[in-house]
C-alpha positions as CSV (number, residue, x, y, z in Angstrom):
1,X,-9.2,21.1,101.3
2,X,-11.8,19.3,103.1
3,X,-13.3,16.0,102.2
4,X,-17.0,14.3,102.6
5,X,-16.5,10.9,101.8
6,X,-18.1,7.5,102.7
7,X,-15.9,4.5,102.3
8,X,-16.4,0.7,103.9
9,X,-13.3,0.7,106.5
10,X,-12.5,-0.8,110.2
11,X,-14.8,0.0,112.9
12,X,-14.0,2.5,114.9
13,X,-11.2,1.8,117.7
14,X,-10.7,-1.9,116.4
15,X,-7.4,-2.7,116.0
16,X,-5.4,-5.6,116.1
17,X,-1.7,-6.3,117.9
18,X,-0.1,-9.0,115.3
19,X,2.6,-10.8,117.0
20,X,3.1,-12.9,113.7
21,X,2.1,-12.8,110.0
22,X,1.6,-17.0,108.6
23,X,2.0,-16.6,104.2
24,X,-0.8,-18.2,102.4
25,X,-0.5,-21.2,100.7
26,X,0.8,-21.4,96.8
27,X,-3.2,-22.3,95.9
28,X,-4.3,-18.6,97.1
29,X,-1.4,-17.2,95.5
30,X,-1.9,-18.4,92.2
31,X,-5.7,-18.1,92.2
32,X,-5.1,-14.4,93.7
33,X,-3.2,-13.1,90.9
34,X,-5.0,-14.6,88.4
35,X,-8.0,-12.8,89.0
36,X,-6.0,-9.4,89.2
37,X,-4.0,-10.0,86.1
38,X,-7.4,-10.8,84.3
39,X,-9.5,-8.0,86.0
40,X,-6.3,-5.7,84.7
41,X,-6.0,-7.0,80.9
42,X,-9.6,-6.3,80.8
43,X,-9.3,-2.8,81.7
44,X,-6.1,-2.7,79.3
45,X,-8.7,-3.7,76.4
46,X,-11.0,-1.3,77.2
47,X,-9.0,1.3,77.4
48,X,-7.1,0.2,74.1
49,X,-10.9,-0.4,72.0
50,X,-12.4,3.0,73.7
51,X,-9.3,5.2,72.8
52,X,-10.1,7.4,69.5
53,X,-8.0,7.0,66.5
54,X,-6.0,10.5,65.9
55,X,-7.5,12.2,62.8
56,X,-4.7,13.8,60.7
57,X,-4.0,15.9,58.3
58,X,-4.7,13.7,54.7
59,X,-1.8,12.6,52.9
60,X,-1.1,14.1,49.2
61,X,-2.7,11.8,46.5
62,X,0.6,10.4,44.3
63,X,-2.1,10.3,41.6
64,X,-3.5,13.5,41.6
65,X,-0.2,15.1,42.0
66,X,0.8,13.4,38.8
67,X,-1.8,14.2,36.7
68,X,-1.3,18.1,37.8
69,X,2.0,17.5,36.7
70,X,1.4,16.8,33.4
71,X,2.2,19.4,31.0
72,X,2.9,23.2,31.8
73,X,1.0,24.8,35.1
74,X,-0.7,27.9,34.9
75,X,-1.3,29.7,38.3
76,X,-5.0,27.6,39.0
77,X,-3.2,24.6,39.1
78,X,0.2,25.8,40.8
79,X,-2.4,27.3,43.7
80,X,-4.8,23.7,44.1
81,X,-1.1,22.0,44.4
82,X,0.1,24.2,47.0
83,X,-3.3,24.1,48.7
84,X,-2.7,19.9,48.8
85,X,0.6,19.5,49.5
86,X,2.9,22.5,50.3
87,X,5.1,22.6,53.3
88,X,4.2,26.3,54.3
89,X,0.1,25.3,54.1
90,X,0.3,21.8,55.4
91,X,1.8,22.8,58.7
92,X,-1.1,24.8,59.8
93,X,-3.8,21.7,58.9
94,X,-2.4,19.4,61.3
95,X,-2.7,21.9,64.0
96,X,-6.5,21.8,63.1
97,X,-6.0,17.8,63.7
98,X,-3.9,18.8,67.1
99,X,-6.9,20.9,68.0
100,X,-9.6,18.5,67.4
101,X,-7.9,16.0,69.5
102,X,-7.9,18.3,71.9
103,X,-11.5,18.3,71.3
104,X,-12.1,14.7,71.4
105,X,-10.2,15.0,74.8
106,X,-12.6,17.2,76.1
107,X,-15.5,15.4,74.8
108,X,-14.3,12.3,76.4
109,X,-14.3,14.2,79.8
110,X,-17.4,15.0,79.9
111,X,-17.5,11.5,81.2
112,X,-15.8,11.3,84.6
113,X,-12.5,8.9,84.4
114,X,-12.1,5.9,86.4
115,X,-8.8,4.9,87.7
116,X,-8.5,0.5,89.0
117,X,-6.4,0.0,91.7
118,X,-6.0,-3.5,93.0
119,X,-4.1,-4.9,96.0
120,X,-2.5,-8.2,96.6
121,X,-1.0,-9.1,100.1
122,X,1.1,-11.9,99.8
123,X,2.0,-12.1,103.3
124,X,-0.6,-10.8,105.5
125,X,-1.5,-11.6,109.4
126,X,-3.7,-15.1,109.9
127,X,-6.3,-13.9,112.1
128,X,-9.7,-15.4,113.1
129,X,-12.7,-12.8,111.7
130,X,-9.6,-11.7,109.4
131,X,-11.2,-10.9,105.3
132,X,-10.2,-14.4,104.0
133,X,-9.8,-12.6,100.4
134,X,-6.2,-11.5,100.3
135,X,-6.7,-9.0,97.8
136,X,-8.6,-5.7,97.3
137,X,-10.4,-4.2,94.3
138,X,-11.1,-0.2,93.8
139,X,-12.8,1.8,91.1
140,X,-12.3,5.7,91.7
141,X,-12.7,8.6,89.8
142,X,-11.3,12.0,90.0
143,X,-12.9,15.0,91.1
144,X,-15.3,15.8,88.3
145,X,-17.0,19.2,88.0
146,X,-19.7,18.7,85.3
147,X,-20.1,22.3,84.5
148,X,-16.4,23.0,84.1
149,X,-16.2,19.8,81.8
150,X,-19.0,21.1,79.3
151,X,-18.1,24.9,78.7
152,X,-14.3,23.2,78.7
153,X,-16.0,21.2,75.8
154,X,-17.2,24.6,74.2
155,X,-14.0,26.6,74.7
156,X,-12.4,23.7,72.9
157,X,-14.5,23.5,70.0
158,X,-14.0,27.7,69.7
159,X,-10.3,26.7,69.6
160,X,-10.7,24.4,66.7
161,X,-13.1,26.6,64.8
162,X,-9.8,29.2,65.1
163,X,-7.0,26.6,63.7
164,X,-9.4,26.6,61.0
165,X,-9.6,29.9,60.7
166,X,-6.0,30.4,61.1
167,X,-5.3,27.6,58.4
168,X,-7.5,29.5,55.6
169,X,-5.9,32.8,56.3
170,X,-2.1,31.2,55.8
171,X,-3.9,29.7,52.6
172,X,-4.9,32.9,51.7
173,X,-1.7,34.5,52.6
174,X,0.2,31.6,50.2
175,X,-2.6,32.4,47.1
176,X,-0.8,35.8,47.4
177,X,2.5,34.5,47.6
178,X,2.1,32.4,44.3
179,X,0.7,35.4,42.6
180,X,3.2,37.5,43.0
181,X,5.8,35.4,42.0
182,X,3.6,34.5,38.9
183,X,3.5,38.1,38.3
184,X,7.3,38.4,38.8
185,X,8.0,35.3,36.3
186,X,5.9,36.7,34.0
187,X,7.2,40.2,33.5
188,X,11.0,38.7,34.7
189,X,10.3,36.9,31.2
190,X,8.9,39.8,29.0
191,X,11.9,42.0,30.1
192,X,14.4,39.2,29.1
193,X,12.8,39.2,26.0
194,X,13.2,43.1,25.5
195,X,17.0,42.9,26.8
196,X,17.8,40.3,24.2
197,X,16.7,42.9,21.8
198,X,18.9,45.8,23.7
199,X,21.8,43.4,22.9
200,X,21.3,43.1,19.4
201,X,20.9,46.7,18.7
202,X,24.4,47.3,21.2
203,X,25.8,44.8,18.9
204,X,24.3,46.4,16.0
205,X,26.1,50.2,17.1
206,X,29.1,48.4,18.3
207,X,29.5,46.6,14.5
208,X,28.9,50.5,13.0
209,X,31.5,51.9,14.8
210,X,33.9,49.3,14.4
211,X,33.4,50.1,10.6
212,X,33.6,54.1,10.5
213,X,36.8,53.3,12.3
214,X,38.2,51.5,9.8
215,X,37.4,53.1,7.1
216,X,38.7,56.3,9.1
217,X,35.8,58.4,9.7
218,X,35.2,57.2,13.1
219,X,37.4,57.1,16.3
220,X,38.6,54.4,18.5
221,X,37.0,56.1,21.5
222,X,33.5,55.8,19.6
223,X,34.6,51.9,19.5
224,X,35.4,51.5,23.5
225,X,31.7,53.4,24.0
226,X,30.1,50.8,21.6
227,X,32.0,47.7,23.4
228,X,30.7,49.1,27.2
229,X,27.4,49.8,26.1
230,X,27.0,46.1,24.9
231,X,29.0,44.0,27.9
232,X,26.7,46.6,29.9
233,X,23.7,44.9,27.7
234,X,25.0,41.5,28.3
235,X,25.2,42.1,31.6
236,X,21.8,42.6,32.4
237,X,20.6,39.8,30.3
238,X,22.7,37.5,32.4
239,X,21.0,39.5,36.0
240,X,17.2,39.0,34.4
241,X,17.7,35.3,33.2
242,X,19.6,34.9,37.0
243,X,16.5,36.2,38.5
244,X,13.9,34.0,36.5
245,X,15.6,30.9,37.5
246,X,15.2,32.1,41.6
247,X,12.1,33.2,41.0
248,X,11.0,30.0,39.6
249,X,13.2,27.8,42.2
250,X,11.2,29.6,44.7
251,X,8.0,28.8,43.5
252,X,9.1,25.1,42.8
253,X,10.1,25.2,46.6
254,X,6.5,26.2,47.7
255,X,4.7,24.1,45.8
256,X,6.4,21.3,47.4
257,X,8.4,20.0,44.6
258,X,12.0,18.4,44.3
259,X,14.5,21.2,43.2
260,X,15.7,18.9,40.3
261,X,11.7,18.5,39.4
262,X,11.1,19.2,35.2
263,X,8.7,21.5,36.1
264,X,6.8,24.3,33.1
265,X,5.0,27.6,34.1
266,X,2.6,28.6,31.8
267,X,3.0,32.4,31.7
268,X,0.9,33.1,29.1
269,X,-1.7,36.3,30.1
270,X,-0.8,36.1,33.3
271,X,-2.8,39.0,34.5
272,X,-5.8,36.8,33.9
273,X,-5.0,34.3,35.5
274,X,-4.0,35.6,38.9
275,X,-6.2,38.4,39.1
276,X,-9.5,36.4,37.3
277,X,-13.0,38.4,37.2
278,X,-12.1,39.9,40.3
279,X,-13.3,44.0,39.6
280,X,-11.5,46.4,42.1
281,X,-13.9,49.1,41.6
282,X,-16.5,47.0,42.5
283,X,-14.4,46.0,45.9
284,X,-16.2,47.5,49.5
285,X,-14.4,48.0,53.0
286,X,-17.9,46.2,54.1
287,X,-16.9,43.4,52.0
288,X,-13.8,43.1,52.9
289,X,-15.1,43.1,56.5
290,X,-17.3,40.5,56.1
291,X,-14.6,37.9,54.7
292,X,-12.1,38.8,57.2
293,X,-10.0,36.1,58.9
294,X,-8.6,38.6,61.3
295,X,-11.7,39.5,62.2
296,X,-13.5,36.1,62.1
297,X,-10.1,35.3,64.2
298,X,-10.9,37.8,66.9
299,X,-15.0,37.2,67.3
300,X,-14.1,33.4,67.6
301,X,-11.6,34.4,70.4
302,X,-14.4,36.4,71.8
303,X,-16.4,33.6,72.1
304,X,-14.2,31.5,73.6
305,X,-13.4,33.7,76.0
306,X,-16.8,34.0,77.5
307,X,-17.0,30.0,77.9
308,X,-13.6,30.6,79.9
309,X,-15.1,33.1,82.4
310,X,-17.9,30.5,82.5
311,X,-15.5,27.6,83.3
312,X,-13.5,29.9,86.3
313,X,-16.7,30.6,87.6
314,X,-17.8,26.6,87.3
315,X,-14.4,25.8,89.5
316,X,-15.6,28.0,92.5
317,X,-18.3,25.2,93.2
318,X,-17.8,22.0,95.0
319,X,-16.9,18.2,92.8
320,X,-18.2,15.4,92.9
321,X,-16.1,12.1,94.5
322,X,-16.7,8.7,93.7
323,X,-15.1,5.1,94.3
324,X,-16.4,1.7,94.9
325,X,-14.3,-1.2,96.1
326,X,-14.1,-4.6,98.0
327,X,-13.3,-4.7,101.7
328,X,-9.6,-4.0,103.0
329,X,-8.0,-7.9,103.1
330,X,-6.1,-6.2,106.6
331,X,-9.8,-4.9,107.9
332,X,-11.3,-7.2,110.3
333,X,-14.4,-8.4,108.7
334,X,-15.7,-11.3,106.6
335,X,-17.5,-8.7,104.3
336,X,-17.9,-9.7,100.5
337,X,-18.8,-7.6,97.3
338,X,-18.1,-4.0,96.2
339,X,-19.6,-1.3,98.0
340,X,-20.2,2.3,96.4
341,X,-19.2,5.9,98.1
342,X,-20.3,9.1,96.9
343,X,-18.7,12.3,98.2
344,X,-17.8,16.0,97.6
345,X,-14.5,18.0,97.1
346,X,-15.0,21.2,98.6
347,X,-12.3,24.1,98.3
348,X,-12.5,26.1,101.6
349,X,-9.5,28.6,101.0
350,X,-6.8,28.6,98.5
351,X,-6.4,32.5,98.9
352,X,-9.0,33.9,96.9
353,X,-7.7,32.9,93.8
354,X,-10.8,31.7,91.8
355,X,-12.7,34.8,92.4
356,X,-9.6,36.5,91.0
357,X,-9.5,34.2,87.9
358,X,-13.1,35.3,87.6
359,X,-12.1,38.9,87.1
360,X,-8.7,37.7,85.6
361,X,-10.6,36.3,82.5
362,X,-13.7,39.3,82.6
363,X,-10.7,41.5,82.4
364,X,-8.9,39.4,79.0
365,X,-12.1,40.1,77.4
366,X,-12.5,43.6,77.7
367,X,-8.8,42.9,76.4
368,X,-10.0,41.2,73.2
369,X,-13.2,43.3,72.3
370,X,-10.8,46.3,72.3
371,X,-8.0,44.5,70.2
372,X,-11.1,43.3,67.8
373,X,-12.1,47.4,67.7
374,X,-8.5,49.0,67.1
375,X,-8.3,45.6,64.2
376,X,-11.6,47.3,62.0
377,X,-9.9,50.8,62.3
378,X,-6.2,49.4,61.1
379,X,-8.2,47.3,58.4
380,X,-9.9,50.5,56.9
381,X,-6.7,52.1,57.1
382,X,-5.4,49.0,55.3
383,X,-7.9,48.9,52.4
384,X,-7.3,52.9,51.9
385,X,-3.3,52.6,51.8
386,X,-4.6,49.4,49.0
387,X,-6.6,51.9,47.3
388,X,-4.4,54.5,46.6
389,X,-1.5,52.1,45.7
390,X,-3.9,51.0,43.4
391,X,-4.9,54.2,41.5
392,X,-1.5,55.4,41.8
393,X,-0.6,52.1,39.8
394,X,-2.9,52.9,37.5
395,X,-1.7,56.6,36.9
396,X,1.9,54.9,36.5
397,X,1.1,52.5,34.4
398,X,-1.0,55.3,32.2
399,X,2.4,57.4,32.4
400,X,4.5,54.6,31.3
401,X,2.4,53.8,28.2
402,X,2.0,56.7,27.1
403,X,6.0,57.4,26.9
404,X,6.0,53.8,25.4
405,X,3.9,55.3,22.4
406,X,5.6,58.9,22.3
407,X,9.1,57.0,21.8
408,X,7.4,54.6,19.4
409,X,6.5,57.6,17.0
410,X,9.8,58.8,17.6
411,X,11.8,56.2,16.5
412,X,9.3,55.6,13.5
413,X,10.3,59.5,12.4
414,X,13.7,58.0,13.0
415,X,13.7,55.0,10.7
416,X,12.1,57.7,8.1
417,X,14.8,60.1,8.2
418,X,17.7,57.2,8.4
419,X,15.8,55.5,5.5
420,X,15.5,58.9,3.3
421,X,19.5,59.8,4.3
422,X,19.0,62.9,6.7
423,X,19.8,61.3,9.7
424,X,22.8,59.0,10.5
425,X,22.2,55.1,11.7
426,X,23.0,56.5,15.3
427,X,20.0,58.6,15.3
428,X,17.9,55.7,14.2
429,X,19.6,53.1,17.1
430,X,19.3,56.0,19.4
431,X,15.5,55.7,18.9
432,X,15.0,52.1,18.9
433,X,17.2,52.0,22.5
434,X,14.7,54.2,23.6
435,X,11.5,52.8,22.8
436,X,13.1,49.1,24.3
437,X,13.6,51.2,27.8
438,X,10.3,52.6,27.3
439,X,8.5,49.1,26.7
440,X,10.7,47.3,29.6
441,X,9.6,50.6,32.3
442,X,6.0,50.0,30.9
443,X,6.0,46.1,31.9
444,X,7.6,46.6,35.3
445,X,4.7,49.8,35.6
446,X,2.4,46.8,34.6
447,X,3.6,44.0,37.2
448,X,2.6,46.9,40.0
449,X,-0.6,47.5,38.5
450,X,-1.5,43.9,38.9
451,X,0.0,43.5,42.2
452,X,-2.1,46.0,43.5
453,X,-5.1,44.1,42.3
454,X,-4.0,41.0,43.9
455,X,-4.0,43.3,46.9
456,X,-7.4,44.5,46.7
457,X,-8.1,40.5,46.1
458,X,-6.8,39.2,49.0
459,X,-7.4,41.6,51.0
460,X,-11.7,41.6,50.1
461,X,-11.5,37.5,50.6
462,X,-12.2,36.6,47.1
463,X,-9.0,35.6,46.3
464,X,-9.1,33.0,49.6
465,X,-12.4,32.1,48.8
466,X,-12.3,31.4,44.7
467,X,-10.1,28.3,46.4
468,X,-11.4,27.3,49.7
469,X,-15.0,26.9,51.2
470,X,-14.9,27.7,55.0
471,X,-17.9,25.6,55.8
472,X,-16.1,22.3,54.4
473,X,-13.7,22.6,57.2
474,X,-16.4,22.6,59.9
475,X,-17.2,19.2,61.1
């Protein structure tokens, strides 16, 4: 590395043979530490007043959380209290506040730093034409490449514009997370409802057969069938009331609140509330396209990746030196003040490597266009997989209701011929069990149907950005 520098020094081939060093006197001393402890709190201060105060992440508002808490929550307000104050969404805002630090650090080096060095000789030789100041000042900077330092500044500010980016899509990702479990609690609670009713009608058949068996017109083995079938009923009561109280201990969990939190869901027309006036046959791939964190994601990384094959290119060329200081107290010369030297660092082999890095970071782009490329051919894939989930939900669900209504007339022709004495109550319970199995296949058919719509939400942005406006998160 070779070096153009101009610095105040000792003339060339003066030097001195000291035969004895005399210490200064306690006045000198005192007086020459003084002015370096001062000259250093200053800098101290300086650097204490200049330094920027970290921007974080804001802190969830006690009050507002309170006054969400109030009452039952429906999904709206279960996703604007995840949005301000979940663990698995919070995480990802503070490493927008990491990267606009980052930033700040950046845009603070776009002026050169300045390093203070100071020098005090406490015993030094006593020599006539010797610098009576026993101490030495400097001001240097580091080598400072101006170009490097301002498409640094811009790669930086890509790099934020992704954490924020990268923030919305985990919001997005959560939305869906909250759904679905909405969803689940929802139809977890309509099936519970329908198995209490299996229960009672096992109960019901198990109560007839206890009675033919008394009265001798039934058998025992009738009565054992009748007391499985009802512990069998029970049994899935107890998995379904099991499974509402994960589900909702889950969603508790995400939302950020204590496990032993009093907490209400209101479940009421859930469909509506987690899918809105979102219209999946109005849904386009172009759309979906458009809204794209992935895809935002990638063209941001794009971006920045061109200011970085700018900034390899920037460190081929030469930076700039500069220092200014008072005269060496060892240097022979009675010269006062600071004096000022400019230079250059100039990189004269280091084995090719920048012009590599050049290439090196051409190449990572070609890298990134392509990964950007093969990301719009998986996300058409993507939104036709979502699309024929979605109509083969639909044909399920129009399967399942259907049955639902062909067992419903069946067990009304039941309760007919029970009620006019052709039939036996068995027939009749028979048909009631069946239209309950029917109803609880209908609602599960139902909970796909609108997960697939939540699908086709997220995946087209609007469910993402019915919550959250990108352009509030750019400074």
């Amino acid at each position: 590395m070779a070096q153009a520098f101009a610095h105040p020094g000792d003339p060339a081939g003066r030097r001195f043979a000291l035969n004895r060093t005399n210490s200064p006197n306690s006045h000198q001393i005192r007086r020459g530490l003084g002015v370096i402890l001062a000259l250093s709190l200053v800098v101290l201060i300086l650097g204490v007043l200049g330094s920027p105060e970290p921007t974080l992440a804001a802190e969830p508002d006690p009050v507002e959380a309170k006054i969400a808490l109030q009452g039952s929550l429906d999904y709206d307000a279960c996703a604007r209290l995840a949005i301000r104050q979940s663990p698995y969404l919070t995480k990802t805002s503070v490493e927008i506040d990491i990267r606009q630090l980052d930033e700040a650090d950046s845009r603070h080096s776009m002026v050169p730093p300045l390093t203070f060095r100071s020098y005090y000789y406490v015993d030094r030789p006593n020599q006539p034409g010797l610098n009576p100041k026993p101490y030495s000042l400097n001001f240097s900077m580091d080598p400072y490449n101006p170009f490097g330092s301002y498409f640094t500044l811009q790669a930086q500010k890509m790099a934020t514009r992704m954490a924020v980016f990268g923030h919305l899509k985990v919001i997005s990702d959560g939305l869906e997370r909250i759904g679905k479990m909405f969803l689940n609690l929802a139809t977890t609670k309509r099936l519970a409802g329908l198995q209490a009713d299996l229960v009672n009608l096992s109960r019901e058949n198990l109560v007839y057969a206890e009675n033919r068996l008394s009265i001798g017109t039934g058998t025992s083995l009738e009565v054992r069938i009748a007391t499985q079938e009802l512990e069998l009923a029970k049994s899935e009561q107890s998995r379904l009331g099991l499974s509402q109280k994960r589900t909702s201990s889950s969603l508790k969990t995400f939302l950020g609140l204590k496990p032993d939190q009093q907490v209400d869901f209101d479940l009421r027309d859930a469909h509506r509330q987690v899918t809105g006036s979102f219209d999946p046959a109005a849904a386009t791939l172009e759309q979906a396209k458009e809204k794209s964190y992935e895809l935002k994601l990638l063209e941001l990384k794009k971006e920045m990746q061109g200011y970085m094959i700018t900034v390899a290119k920037a460190r081929i060329f030469p930076s700039i030196l500069f220092t200014t200081q008072t005269p060496d107290p060892l240097s022979v010369t009675s010269a006062r003040g600071l004096y000022v030297g400019l230079g250059l660092e100039v990189p004269v082999w280091d084995g090719l490597k920048r012009f590599r890095n050049v290439s090196r970071q051409k190449a990572v782009l070609k890298q990134i266009s392509t990964e950007k490329d093969l990301k719009e051919i998986d996300l058409t894939d993507k939104w036709n997989t979502l699309q024929e989930e979605f109509r083969s939900a639909a044909a399920n669900l129009k399967l399942a209701q259907g049955q639902e209504e062909l067992d419903r007339l069946k067990e009304r022709q039941g309760e007919i011929r029970y009620q006019s004495g052709t039939e036996p109550l068995p027939s009749w319970l028979a048909a009631r069990k069946a239209i309950l199995e029917a109803q609880k296949s209908a609602a599960a058919r139902a909970q796909e149907y609108d997960e697939s719509i939540l699908n086709l939400r997220v995946f087209s942005g609007d469910l993402g950005n019915s919550y959250v406006d990108q352009n509030s998160w750019q400074k």
